[in-house]
C-alpha positions in Angstrom: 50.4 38.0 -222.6 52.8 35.6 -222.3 55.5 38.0 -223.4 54.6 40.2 -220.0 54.2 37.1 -217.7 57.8 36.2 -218.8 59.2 39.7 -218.1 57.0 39.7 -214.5 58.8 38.7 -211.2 57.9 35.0 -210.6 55.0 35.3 -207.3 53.5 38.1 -209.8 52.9 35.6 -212.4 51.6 33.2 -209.7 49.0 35.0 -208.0 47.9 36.4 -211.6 47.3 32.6 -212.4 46.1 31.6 -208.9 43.3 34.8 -209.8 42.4 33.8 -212.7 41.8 30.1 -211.3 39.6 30.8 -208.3 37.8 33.4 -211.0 37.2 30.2 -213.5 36.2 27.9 -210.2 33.8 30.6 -208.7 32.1 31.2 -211.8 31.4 27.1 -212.1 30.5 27.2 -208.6 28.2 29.7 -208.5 25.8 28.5 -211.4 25.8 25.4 -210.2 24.3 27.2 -206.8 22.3 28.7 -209.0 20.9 25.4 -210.9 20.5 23.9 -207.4 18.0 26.5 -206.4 16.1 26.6 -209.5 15.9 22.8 -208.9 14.7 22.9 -205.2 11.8 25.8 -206.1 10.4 23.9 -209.2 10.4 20.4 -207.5 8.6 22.4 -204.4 6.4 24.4 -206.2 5.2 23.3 -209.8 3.3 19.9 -208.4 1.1 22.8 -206.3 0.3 25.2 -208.8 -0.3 22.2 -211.5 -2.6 21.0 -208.2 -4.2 23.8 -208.0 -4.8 24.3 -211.8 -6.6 20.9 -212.1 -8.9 21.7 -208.8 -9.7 25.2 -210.1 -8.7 26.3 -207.0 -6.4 30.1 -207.7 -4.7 32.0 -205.6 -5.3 35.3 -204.0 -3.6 38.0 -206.9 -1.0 38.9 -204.3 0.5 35.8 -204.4 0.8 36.2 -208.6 2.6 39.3 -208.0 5.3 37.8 -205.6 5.6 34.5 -207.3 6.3 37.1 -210.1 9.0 38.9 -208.0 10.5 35.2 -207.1 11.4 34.2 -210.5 12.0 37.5 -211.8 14.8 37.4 -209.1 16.2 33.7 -209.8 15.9 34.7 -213.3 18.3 38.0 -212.2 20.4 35.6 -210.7 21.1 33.1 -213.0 21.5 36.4 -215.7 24.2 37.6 -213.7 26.1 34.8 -212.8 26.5 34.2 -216.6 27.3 38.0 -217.4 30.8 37.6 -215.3 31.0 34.2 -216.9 30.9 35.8 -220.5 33.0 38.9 -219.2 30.3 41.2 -219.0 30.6 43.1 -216.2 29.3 46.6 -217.6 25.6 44.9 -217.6 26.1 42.9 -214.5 26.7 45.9 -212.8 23.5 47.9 -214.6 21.4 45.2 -213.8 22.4 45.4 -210.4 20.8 48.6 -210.3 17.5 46.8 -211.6 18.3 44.4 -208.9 18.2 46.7 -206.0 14.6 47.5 -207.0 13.4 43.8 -207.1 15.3 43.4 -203.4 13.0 46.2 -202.3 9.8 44.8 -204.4 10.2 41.3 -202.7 10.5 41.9 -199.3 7.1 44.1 -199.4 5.8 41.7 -201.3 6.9 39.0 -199.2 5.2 40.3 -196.1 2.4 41.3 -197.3 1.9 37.6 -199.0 2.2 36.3 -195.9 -0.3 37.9 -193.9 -2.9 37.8 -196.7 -2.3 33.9 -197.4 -2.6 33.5 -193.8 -5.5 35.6 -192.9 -7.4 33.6 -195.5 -6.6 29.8 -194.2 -7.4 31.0 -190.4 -11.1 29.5 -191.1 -9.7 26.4 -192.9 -8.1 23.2 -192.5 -5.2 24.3 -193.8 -4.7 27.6 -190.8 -1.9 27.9 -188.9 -1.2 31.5 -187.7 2.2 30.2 -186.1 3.7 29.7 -189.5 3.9 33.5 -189.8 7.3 33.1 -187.9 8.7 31.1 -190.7 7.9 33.3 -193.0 8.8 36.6 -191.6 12.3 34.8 -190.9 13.3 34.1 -194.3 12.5 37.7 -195.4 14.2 38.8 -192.1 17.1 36.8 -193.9 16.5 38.4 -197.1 16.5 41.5 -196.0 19.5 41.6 -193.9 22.1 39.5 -196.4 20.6 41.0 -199.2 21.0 44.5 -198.1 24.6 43.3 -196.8 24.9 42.3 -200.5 24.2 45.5 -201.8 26.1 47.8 -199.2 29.2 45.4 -200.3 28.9 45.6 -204.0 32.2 46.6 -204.5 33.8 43.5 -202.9 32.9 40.7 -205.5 33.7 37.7 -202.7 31.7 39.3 -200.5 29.0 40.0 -202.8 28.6 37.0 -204.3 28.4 35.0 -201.7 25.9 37.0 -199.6 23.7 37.1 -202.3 23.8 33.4 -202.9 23.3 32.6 -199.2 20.5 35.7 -199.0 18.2 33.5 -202.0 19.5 30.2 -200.2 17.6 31.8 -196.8 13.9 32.4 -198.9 14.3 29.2 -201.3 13.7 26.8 -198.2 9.7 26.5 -199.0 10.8 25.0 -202.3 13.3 22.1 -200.4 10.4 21.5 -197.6 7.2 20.7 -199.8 9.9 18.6 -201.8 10.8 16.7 -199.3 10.0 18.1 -195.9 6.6 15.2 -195.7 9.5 12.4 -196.2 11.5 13.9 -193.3 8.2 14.3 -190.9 7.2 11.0 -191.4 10.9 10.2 -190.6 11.7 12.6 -187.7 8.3 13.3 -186.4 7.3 16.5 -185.1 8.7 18.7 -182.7 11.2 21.6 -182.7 14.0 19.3 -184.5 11.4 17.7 -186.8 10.0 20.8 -188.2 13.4 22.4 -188.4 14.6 19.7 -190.5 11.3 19.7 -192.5 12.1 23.3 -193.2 15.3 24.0 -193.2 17.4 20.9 -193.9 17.9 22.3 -197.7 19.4 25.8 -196.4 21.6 24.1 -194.3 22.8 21.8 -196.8 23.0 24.6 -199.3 25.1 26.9 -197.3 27.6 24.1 -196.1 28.3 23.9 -199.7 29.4 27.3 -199.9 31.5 26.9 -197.0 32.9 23.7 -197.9 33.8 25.2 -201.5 35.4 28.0 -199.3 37.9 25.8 -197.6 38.7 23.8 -200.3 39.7 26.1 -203.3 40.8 29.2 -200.5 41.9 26.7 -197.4 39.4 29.1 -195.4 36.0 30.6 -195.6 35.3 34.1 -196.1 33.8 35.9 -193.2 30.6 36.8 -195.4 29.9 33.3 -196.1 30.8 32.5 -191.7 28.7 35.4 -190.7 25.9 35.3 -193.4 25.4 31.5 -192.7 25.4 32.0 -188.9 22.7 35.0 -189.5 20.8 32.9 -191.3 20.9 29.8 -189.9 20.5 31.6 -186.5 17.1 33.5 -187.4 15.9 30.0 -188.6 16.7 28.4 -185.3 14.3 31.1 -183.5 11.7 30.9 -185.9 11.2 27.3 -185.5 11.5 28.5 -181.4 8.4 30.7 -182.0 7.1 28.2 -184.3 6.6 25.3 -181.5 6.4 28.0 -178.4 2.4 27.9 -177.3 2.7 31.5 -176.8 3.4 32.8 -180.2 -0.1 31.7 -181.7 -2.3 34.1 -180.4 0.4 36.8 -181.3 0.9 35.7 -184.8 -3.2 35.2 -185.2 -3.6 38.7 -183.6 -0.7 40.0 -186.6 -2.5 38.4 -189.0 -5.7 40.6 -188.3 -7.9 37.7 -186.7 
């Protein structure tokens, strides 16, 4: 190795270490994304489902089967990131396969969760037809950074950051029942209140990725520019819809009520 670097022209040998560098930092980066996610969606979720435990109180079997498909992905995730850590890319690359399937499995899954969670609270306290906006955003999200994920396979900046921003865009109900009542009682309601209730973690999330863009590349990639703006975008006109008087009767009416 260091026989060949001697004999190599000079810039050869510096953009081989330069490589190998921004390789080591991604790989640091990206499981600490990774470790951030799994943080949000425990602190957001595991307080309900011990909740709901303790007041005997289960869920329809739909929503089994996609929290399932949720951590089955995260778990993907986090196995992946660590395969190009350890040098594995022959299994990375066959799990993506396995991968593709679960993208598909998850956004069904995903809709279909949230009309059937949502037809069941319409005679409750807990209804609110509108929320169906949020939810068919985030798989909107999915669907479209994911699938840009997929179609760019081949281009590992690309890749890896889509898919990280694509699980950052469906990880927001984790970050907001952490600490989206904090912010409402902060904010209040409204269109900026709710948005930050919801959405503050994805925003914060994906200004890391950009930030870590600048600073180890001096720019960002146009995956993480346009994937962010998609994102961030579809969650602006969700919240939109959200608020907008309107939208209720259409989301009760897509419901099946």
């Amino acid at each position: 190795m260091g026989t060949t670097e001697a004999m190599a022209p000079p810039g050869r040998a510096r953009i081989s270490r330069t490589s190998i560098d921004h390789r080591r930092r991604d790989q640091n980066f990206f499981l600490a994304m990774v470790a951030l996610l799994w943080l949000g969606i425990l602190m957001g979720f595991v307080p309900e489902i011990v909740g709901r435990i303790h007041a005997h109180r289960p869920f329809a079997a739909v929503v089994y089967f996609h929290g399932v498909a949720f951590v089955a992905w995260l778990c993907l995730l986090t196995a992946q990131v660590l395969l190009v850590r350890f040098r594995r890319v022959d299994l990375h690359r066959e799990l993506g396969m396995a991968g593709t399937a679960l993208y598909g499995a998850m956004l069904v899954l995903g809709i279909v969760t949230s009309v059937v969670v949502d037809h069941a609270q319409f005679a409750t306290p807990n209804a609110d037809p509108s929320f169906l906006s949020i939810q068919l955003a985030d798989m909107l999200a999915f669907a479209l950074l994911g699938g840009a994920a997929i179609a760019l396979r081949k281009r590992s900046d690309a890749h890896k950051r889509l898919i990280i921003l694509a699980t950052i865009f469906i990880s927001d109900a984790g970050f907001s029942r952490w600490w989206g009542p904090a912010l409402g009682r902060l904010i209040g309601d409204g269109y900026w209140g709710n948005w930050a209730q919801l959405y503050l973690g994805d925003l914060l999330l994906a200004a890391m990725v950009g930030a870590y863009d600048l600073i180890t590349r001096g720019r960002m990639f146009s995956a993480t520019v346009l994937g962010a703006i998609g994102g961030i975008g579809l969650e602006f006109a969700a919240v939109w819809l959200y608020v907008s008087p309107w939208w209720k009767p259409v989301a009760t009416m897509l419901i099946g009520r």
